[in-house]
N, C-alpha and C positions, 0 to 999 in steps of 0.2 A: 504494500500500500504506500505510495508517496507520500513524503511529507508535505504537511500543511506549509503553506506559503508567507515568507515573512510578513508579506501585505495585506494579511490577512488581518486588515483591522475594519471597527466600526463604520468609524469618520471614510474612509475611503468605498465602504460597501453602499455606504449612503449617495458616497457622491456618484457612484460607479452609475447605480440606479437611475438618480435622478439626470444624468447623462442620458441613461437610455429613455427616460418618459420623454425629456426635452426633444429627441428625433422626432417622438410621435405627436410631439402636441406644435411643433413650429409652426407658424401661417401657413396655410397652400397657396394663396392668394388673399389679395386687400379686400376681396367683397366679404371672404370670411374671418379677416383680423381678429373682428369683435367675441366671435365664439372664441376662439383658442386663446384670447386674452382672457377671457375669465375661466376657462379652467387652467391656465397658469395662474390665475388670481387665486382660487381654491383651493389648489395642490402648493399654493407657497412658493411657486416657482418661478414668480417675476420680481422673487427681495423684497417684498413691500411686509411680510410674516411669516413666523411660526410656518412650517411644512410638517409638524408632528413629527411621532420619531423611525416612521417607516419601518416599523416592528415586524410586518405579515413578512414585507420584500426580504428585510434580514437573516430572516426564520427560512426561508426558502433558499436562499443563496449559503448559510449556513450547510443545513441538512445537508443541499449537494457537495457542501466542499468536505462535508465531516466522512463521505464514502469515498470522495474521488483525489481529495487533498488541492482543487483548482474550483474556481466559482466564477469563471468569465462567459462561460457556455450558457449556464444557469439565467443571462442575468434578463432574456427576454419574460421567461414565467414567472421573478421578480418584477417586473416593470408593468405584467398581465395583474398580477396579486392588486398590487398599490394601486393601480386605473382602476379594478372591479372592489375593491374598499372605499373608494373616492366616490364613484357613482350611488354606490348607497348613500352616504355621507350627504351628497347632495339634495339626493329625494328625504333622505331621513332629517334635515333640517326644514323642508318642507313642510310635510306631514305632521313634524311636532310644533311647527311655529316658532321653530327657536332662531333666536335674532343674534345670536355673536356665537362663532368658533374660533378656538383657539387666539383668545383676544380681539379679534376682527371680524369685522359685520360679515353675516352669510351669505351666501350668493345671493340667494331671493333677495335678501334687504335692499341688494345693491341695484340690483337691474330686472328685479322682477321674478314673479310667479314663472309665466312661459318660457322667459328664455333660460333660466335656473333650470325646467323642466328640460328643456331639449338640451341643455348644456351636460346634465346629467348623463343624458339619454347617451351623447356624443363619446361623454368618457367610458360609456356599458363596452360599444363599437370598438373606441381602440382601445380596451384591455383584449379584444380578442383579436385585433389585429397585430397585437403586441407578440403574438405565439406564432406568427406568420413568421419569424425570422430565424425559429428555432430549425426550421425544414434547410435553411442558407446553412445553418451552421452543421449541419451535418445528424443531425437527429431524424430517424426514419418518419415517415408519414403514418404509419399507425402508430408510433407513439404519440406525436403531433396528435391526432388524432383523440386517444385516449385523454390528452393530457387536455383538449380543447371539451372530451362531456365529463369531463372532472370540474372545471371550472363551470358548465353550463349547471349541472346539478349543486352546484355552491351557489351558484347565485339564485336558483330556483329557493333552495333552503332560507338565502336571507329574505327571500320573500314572505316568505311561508311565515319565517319568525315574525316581522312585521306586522303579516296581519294579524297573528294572535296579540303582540303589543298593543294594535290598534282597535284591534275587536275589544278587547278587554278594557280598554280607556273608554270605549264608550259605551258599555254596559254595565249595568251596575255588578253582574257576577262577579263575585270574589276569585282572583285567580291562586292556587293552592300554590303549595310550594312546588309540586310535582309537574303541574305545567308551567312554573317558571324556568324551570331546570330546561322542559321542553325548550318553553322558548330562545334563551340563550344560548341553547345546542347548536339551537339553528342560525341566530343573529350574529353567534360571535365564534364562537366555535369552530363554526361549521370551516368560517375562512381559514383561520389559523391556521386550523389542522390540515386543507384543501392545502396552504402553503405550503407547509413540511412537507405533507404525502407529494407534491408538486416535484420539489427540490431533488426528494428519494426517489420517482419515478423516473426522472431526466438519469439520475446518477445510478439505477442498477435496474436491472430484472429481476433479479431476487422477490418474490412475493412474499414471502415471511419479512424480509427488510423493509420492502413498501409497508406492509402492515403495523409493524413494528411503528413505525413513524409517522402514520395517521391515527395511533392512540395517543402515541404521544402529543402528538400535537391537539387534538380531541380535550384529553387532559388538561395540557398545559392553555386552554383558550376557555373551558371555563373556571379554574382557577385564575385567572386572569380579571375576568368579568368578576366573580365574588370580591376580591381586589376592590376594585373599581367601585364595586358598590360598597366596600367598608371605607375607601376616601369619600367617596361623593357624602358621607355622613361626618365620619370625623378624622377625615384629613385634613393633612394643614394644607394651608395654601401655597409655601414655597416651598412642601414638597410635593405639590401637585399641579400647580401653574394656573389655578382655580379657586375662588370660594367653595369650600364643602355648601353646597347648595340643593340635592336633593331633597331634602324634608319643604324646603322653602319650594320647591317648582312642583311639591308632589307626586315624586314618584314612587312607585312600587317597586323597590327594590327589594333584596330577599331580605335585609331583616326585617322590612315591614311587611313582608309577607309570614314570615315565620311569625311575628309581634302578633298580629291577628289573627292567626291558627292557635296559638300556646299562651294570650292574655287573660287574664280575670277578665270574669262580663263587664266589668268596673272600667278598668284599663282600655279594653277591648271598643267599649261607646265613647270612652273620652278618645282615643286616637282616631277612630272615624270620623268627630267632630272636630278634631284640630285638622284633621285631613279636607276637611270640608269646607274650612276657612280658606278664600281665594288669595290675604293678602295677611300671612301669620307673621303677629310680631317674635322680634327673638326672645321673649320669655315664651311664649307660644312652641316657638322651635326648642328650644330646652328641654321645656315639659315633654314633648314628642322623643328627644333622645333620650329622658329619662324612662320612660314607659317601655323603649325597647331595651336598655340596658337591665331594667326587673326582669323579663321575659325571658332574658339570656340572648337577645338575638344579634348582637355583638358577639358576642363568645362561639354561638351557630355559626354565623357565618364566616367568622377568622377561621373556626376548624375546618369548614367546608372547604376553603381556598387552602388550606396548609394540606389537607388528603391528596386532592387534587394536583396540586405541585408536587407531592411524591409519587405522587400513580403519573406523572408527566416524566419524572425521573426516571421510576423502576421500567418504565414502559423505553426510555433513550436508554440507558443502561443494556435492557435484554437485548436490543437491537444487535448486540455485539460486532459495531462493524465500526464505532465513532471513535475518529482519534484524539486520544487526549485534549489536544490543542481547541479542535472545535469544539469539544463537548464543555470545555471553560470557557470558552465564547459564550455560549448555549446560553450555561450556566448565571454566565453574568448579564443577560440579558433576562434573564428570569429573576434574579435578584433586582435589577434596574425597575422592574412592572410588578413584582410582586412583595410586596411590603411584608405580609400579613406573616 
């Protein structure tokens, strides 16, 4: 097996990527400027903010380099990952209403409903023309192939997950813990792990190693999400680039789903009515972290993301094929997203 490559660092895998998105998103012509200036507005790739930390791209260029010990092959089904993460991103700021990412106004805010929509729409297109260049470099056409209904059934799933998100925002059913778990299989998961399995598919035919590395990554995406939902409550803000502001924009996150499965009826009618408040002051929000904190559902959910980050381990570990080098890349990008 090769050794891994001195240049095998972050900062350079980042830029590697976002080289390859910049091909696909240039002008073709002046009539269409305006589009591919805002999704370089979106993707952070016209310097003006924040471009997030390109986590899915990482994870895929990673996985292949930790079989093959090289990641420059890899780097179109990284640059396919980051386009079909974005395109949600898009609609999914949409659909929630929500008016700033990552410090800066959202598409919609900027230029609108329709062209947000079709701008979305454009980045669906080249995440899948983004695999078109995989056939140049020398990868057969039934891989291509396979690796283009790997990504078609990933993105069907973040479908799928949204509209349980969205179903369940607008009905009063209570959603269990058990279909939350569904839903962010599918929302967040589902990518992650499409990335890894992505990375491992490009880099062997091994079908126990493919497998091996869409658990892993399966794992390691919703231990990630549980994460996410224990900052969005009581994260701080410079280590998370954000207000903990869930309880304030009311979400259902898992511990206020477990909070309402496992509260006193006491407990359980006060949090639906502070949930119910459109505009809660922060004694309001307090009282709300205090009622989940009696419940235990800080404690639930930290264990929840700590299982998960070991079944993401044991599952890269069995893989038996990752060398050192990448598996503390891995590693420390799992430490970088995973607090808990």
């Amino acid at each position: 097996m090769p050794p891994l490559p001195a240049s095998l660092d972050i900062p350079k895998l980042i830029g590697a990527v976002e080289d390859e998105i910049l091909h696909l998103v240039v002008d073709r012509d002046p009539t269409t400027h305006g589009m591919y200036e805002m999704v370089r507005y979106h993707m952070g790739l016209d310097g003006s903010g924040s471009s997030g930390k390109r986590l899915r791209p990482l994870l895929g260029l990673l996985a292949f380099a930790s079989i093959t010990g090289t990641w420059e092959r890899a780097l179109p089904g990284a640059a396919a990952v980051e386009l079909g993460h974005n395109f949600s991103l898009i609609h999914d700021d949409i659909e929630d209403g929500d008016r700033e990412r990552r410090h800066r106004a959202t598409l919609w805010t900027v230029h609108g409903v329709p062209q947000a929509v079709n701008t979305g729409d454009a980045v669906f297109v080249l995440s899948r023309i983004a695999l078109h260049r995989l056939t140049a470099l020398g990868f057969s056409d039934a891989k291509v192939l396979r690796l283009m209904r790997l990504y078609d059934d990933t993105c069907l799933a973040l479908c799928e997950g949204q509209y349980i998100d969205i179903w369940t925002g607008e009905h009063d059913t209570a959603m269990s813990v058990e279909l939350y778990f569904d839903m962010i299989g599918r929302k967040t998961a589902a990518l992650i792990s499409a990335s890894i399995e992505a990375g491992a598919l490009l880099a062997t035919d091994d079908e126990a190693v493919i497998v091996r590395y869409r658990q892993f990554g399966w794992a390691l995406g919703l231990a990630f999400q549980l994460n996410d939902d224990l900052l969005g409550i009581w994260g701080q803000e410079q280590a998370t680039g954000k207000e903990p502001s869930d309880l304030a924009k009311h979400k259902k996150t898992l511990p206020v789903i477990y909070a309402l499965e496992h509260a006193t009826p006491d407990d359980r009618a006060r949090l639906l009515a502070l949930y119910a408040d459109p505009d809660p002051t922060a004694a309001e929000i307090a009282e709300t972290m205090a009622i989940l904190e009696r419940t235990g559902a800080q404690d639930y959910t930290r264990g929840e993301a700590r299982r998960w980050r070991d079944e993401a381990i044991a599952e890269l570990d069995a893989a038996g094929v990752v060398q050192p080098e990448a598996r503390e890349k891995l590693a420390e990008i799992m430490r970088s997203v995973i607090s808990a």
